[in-house]
C-alpha positions as CSV (number, residue, x, y, z in Angstrom):
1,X,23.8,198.0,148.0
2,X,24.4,195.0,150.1
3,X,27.9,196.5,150.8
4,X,26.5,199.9,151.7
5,X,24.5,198.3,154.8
6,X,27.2,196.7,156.3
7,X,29.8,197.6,159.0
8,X,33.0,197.3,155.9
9,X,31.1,200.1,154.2
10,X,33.5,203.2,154.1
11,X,36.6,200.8,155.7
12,X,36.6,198.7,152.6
13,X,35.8,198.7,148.8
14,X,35.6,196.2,146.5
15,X,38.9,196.0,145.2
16,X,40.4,195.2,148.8
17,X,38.5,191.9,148.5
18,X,38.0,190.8,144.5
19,X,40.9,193.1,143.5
20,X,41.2,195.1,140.0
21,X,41.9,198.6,139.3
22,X,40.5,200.8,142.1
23,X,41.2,203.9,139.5
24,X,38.8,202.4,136.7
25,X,36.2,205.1,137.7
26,X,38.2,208.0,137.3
27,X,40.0,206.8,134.4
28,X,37.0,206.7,132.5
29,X,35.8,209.9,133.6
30,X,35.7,211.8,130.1
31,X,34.5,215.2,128.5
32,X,30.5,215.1,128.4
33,X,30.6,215.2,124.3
34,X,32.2,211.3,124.6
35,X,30.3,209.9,121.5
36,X,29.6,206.1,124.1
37,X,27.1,205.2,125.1
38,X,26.5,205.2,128.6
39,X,26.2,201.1,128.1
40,X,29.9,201.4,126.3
41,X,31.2,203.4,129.4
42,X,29.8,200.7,131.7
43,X,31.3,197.7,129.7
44,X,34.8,199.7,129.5
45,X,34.3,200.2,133.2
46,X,34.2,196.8,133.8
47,X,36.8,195.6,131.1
48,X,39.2,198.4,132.8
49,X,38.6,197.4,136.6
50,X,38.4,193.8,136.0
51,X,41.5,193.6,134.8
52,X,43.6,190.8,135.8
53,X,46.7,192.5,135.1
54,X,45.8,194.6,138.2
55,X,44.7,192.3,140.4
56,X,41.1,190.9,139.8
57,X,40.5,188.2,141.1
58,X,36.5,188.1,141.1
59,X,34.5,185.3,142.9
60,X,36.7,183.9,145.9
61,X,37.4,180.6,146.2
62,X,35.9,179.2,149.8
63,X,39.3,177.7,150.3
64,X,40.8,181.4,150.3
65,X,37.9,183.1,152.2
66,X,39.5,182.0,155.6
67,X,42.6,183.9,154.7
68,X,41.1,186.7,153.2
69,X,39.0,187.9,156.2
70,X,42.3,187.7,158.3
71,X,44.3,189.8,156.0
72,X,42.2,192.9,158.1
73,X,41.4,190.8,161.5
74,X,44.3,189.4,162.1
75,X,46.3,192.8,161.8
76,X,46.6,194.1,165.6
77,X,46.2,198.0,164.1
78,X,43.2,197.5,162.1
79,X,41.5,195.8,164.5
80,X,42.3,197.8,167.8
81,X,40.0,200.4,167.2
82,X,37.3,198.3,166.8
83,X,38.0,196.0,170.0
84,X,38.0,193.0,168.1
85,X,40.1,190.1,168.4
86,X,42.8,188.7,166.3
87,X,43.0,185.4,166.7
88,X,39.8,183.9,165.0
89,X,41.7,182.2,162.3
90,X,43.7,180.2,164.5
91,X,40.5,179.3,166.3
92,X,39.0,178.4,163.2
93,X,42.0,176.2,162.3
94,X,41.7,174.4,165.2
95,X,37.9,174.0,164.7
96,X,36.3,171.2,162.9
97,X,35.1,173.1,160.2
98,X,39.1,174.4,159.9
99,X,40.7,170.9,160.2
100,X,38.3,169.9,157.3
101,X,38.9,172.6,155.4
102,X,42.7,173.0,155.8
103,X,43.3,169.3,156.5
104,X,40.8,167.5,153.9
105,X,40.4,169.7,151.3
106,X,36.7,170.1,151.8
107,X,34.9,173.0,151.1
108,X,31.8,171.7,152.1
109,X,32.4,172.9,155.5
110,X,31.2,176.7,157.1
111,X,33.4,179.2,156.0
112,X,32.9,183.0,157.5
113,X,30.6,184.0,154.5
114,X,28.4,181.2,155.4
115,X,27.6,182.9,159.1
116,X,28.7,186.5,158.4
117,X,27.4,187.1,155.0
118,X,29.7,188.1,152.2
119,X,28.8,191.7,151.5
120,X,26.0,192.8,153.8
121,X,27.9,191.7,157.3
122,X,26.3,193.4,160.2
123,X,27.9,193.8,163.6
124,X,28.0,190.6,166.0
125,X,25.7,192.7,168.7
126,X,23.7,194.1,166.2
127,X,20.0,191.5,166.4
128,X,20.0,191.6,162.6
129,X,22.8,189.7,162.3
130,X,23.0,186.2,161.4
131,X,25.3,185.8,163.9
132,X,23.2,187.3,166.8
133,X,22.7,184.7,169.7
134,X,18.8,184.4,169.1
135,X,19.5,183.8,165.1
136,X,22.5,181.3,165.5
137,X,19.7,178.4,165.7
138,X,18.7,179.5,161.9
139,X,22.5,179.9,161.0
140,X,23.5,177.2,162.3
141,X,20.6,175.0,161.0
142,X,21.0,175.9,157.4
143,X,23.6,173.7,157.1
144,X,22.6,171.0,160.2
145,X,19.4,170.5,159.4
146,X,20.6,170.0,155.9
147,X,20.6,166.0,155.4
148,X,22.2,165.8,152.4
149,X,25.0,168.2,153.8
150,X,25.1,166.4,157.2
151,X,25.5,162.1,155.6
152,X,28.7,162.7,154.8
153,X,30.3,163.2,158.6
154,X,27.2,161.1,160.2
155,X,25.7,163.9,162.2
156,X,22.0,164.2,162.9
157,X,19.8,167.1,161.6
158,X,17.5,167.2,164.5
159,X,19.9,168.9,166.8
160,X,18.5,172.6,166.4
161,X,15.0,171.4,166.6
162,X,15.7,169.5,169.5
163,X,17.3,172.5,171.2
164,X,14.4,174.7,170.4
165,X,11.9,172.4,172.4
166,X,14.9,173.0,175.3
167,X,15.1,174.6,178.3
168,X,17.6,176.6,176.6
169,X,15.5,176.9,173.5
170,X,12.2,178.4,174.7
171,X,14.8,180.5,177.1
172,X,16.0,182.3,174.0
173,X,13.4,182.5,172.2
174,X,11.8,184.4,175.0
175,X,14.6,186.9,174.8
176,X,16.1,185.9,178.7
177,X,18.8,187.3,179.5
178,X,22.1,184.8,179.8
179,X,20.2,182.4,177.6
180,X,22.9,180.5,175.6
181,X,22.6,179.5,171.8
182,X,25.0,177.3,169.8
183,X,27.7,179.2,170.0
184,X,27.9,179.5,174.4
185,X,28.4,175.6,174.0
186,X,30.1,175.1,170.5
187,X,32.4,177.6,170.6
188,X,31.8,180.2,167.4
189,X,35.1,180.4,165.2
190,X,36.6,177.5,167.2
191,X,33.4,175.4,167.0
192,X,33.6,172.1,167.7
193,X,31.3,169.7,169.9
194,X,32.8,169.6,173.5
195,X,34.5,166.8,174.6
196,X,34.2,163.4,177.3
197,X,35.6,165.8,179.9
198,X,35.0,168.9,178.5
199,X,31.1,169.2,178.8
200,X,31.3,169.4,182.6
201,X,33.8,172.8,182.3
202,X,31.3,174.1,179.1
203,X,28.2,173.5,181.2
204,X,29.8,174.9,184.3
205,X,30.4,177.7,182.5
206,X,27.1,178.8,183.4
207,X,26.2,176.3,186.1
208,X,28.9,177.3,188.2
209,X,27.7,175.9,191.6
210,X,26.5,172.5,190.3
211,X,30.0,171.9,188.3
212,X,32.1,172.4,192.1
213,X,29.3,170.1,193.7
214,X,29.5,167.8,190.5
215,X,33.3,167.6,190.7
216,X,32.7,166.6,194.7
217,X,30.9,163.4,193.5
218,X,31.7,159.7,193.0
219,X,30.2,160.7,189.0
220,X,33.0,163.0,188.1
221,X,35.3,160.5,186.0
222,X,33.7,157.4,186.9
223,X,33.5,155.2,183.3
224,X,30.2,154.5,184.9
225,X,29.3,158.2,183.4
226,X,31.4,157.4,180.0
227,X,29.3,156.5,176.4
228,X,30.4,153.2,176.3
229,X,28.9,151.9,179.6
230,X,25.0,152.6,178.3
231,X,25.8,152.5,174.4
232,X,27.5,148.9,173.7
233,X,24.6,147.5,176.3
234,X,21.6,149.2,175.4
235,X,22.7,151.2,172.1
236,X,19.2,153.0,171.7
237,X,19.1,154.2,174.9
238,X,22.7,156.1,174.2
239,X,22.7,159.5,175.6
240,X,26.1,160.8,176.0
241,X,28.7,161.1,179.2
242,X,29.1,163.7,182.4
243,X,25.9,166.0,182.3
244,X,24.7,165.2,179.2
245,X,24.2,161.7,180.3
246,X,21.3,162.7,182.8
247,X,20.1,165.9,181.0
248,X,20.8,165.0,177.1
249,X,22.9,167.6,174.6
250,X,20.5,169.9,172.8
251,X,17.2,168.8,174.5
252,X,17.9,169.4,178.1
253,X,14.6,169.5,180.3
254,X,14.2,171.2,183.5
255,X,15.4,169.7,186.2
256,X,12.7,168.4,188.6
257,X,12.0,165.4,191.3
258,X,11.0,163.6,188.1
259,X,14.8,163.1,188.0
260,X,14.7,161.1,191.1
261,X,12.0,158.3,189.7
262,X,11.6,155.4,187.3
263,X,13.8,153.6,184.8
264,X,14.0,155.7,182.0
265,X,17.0,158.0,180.1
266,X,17.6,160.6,182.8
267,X,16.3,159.6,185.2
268,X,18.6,157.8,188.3
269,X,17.3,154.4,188.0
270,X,18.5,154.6,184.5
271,X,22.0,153.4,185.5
272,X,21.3,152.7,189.2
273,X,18.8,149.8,188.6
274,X,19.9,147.1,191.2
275,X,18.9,148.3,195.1
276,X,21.5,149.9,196.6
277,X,22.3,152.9,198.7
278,X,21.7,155.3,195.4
279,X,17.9,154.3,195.1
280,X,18.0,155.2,198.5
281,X,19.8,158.3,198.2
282,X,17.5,159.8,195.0
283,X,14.5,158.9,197.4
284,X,16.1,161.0,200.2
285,X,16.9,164.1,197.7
286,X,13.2,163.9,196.1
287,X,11.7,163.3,199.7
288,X,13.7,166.2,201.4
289,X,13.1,168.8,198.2
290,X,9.3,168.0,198.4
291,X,9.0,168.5,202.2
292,X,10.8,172.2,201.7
293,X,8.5,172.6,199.2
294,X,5.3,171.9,201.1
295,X,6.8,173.6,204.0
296,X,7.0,177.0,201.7
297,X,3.6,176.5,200.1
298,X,2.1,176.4,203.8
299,X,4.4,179.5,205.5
300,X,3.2,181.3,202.1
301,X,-0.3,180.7,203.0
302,X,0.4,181.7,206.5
303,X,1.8,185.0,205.3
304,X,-1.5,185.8,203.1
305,X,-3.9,184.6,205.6
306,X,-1.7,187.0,207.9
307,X,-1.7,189.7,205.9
308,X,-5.4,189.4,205.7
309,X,-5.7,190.0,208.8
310,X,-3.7,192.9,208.9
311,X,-0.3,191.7,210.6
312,X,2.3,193.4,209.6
313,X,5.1,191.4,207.6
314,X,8.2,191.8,206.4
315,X,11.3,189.7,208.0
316,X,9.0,186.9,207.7
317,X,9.0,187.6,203.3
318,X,12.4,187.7,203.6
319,X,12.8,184.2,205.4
320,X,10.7,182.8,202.9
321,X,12.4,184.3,199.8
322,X,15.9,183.0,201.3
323,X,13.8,179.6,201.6
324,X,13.3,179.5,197.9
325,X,17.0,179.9,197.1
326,X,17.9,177.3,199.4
327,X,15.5,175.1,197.6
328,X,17.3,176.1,194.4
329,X,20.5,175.8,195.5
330,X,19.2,171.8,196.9
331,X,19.2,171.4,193.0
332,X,23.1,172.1,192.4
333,X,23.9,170.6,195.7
334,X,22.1,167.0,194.6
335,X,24.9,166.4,192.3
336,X,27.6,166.0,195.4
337,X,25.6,162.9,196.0
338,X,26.3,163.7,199.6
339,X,23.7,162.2,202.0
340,X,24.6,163.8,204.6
341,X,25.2,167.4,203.4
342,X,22.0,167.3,201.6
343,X,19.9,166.8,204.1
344,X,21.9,169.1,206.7
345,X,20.7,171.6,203.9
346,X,17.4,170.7,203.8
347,X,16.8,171.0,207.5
348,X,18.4,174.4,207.9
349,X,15.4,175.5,204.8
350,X,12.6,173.7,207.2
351,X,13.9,175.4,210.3
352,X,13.8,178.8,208.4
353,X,9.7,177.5,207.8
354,X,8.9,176.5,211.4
355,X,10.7,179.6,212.7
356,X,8.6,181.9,210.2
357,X,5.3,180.1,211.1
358,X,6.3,180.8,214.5
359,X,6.9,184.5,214.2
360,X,3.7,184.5,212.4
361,X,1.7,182.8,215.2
362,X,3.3,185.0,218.1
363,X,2.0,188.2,216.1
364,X,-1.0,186.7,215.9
365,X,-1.1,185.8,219.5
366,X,-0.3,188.9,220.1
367,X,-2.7,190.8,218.1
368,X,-5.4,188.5,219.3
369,X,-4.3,189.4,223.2
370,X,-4.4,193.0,222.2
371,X,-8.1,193.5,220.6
372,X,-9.0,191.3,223.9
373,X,-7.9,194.0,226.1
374,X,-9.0,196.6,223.6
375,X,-12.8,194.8,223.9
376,X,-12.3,194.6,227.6
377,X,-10.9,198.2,228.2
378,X,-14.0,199.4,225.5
379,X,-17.0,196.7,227.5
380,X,-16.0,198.7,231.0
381,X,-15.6,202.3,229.9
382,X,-19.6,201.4,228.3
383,X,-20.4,200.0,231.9
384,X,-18.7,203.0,233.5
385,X,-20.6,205.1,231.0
386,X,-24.1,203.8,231.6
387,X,-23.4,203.6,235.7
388,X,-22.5,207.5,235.3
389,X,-25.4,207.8,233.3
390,X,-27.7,206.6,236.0
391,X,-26.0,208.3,238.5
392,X,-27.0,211.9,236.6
393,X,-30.5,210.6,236.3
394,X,-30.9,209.4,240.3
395,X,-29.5,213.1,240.9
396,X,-31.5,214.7,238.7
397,X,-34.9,212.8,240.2
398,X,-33.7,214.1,243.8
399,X,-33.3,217.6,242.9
């Protein structure tokens, strides 16, 4: 039954994996006056296809499973018409699971039914799937949350958990859209945890802008950003190297001004705790990104007072939504570390503010000017009106 709801049901049967005779069935299909049982029939079923004469091989070793998968996806024409690749078992050999497997001899390691399932395997995309990106925190888990399973290689089991409390984490739980899981970072049949100089290329995977502005900054491959220049000094504050040594491995926060403050892991004055020109420089970042930010909370509150008063606005909620991005792209551009460029950036987002509040106060100006006319124009046509008025009456009274 578990066969049937999987994507191999109809491609493969059960012989193509366990082996035996795949013409047991038909054998054994007899005249209805057969004096057996239908108990006799089912153990001369089995007697007949488990034969190992013909190839039965029954429970798979977890050694062989590897191989087995990649009889079918490896093979270019078998896998064409599905779009899927052939190369997984390479990737997996490389992995660590692969080189421990392969290499060691240990079969205590994730082998494909582990993540896929051995009979009921559902499609990557499909969200039942183990291996869909908002259940890899359970796959995964089930063996890294796993102490027992974990002692032996010295890996922690609060990784998932830690990931779930993420930024990341709550993002996929949510169901957003780009969200990554284990397997965006990892890697899924090549999995293995990124290296020294590989997390800035698998973070920038996503964060595209703030790996160029990274790679622009005295951080990228300074051993001042390696393991060793926090762990041998102050081993329990150990956090990792390149972007994991500000924003941690599987419980990255959000970034914030917080960054920018205090002493502790993540924070600037972690490393940076002599004064120098980077104390001065994380003031300067948190300074500038709070003045854009007050500057957009007051032109927002221009707009709704305007709007109130029924201006008319609409360039001036365009300058303030292309003063929002420039806010977030001050986040990406903090990590060039350059002063200069920095605050050039934030002054062009201030000057979008004061030119909006501007645009908003001329309107208003203007609209103010206008209802004073309007009052005057409507004060002398009633003075004109009451004049005439008396007029009709004085003619009236002399006719």
């Amino acid at each position: 039954m578990e066969h049937a709801a999987g994507v191999h049901a109809g491609t493969l049967a059960c012989v193509d994996c366990h082996g035996g005779n795949p013409a047991a069935r038909r054998e054994l299909a007899l005249p209805g006056d057969d004096p057996r049982t239908p108990g006799d029939l089912l153990r001369a079923f089995k007697e007949k296809s488990h034969d190992p004469a013909a190839g039965y091989r029954g429970k798979i070793p977890r050694k062989e499973v590897p191989q087995l998968c990649a009889r079918c996806h490896s093979d270019p024409l078998r896998m064409n018409p599905f779009a899927l690749p052939t190369d997984q078992l390479a990737h997996y050999r490389a992995s660590s699971h692969g080189r421990a497997l392969f290499e060691k001899n240990d079969t205590n390691v994730a082998v494909c039914i582990d993540c896929h399932g051995a009979h009921e395997i559902l499609a990557a995309h499909d969200p039942r799937a183990a291996t869909a990106p908002a259940n890899l925190p359970d796959t995964c888990g089930a063996c890294h949350t796993d102490a027992e399973r974990m002692q032996p290689y010295g890996l922690s089991t609060d990784g998932v958990a830690r990931f779930l409390k993420s930024v990341h984490g709550r993002a996929l739980r949510e169901g957003r859209r780009g969200a990554p899981s284990c397997a965006d970072c990892h890697g899924s049949h090549g999995a293995a945890p990124p290296g020294v100089r590989e997390v800035v290329q698998v973070c920038g995977q996503c964060h595209v802008n703030t790996q160029e502005r990274y790679r622009e900054s005295p951080h990228f491959g300074s051993n001042d950003m390696q393991c060793s220049a926090c762990h041998e000094e102050r081993g329990t504050q150990y956090r990792g190297a390149g972007c994991t040594a500000c924003h941690g491995t599987h419980e990255t926060r959000t970034p914030g001004d917080w960054m920018y403050q205090g002493d502790e892991v993540g924070r600037c004055g972690h490393c940076h705790r002599e004064p120098d020109g980077s104390q001065e420089l994380a003031v300067a970042i948190r300074d500038g990104r709070q003045r854009l930010q007050s500057a957009m909370d007051e032109t927002r509150r221009a707009i709704r007072e305007a709007k109130a008063r029924g201006l008319f606005l609409d360039d001036e909620e365009v300058y303030l939504r292309e003063s929002a991005r420039a806010l977030v792209a001050a986040q990406p551009l903090a990590h060039s570390m350059d002063r200069d460029r920095i605050e050039r950036h934030m002054r062009d987002g201030l000057k979008r503010h004061d030119r909006t509040r501007e645009v908003i106060a001329k309107k208003g100006n203007i609209v103010r000017d206008r209802r004073i006319l309007v009052a005057g124009l409507a004060a002398l046509l009633l003075l004109l009106t009451v004049l005439l008025a008396a007029k009709l009456r004085a003619v009236r009274r002399l006719s």
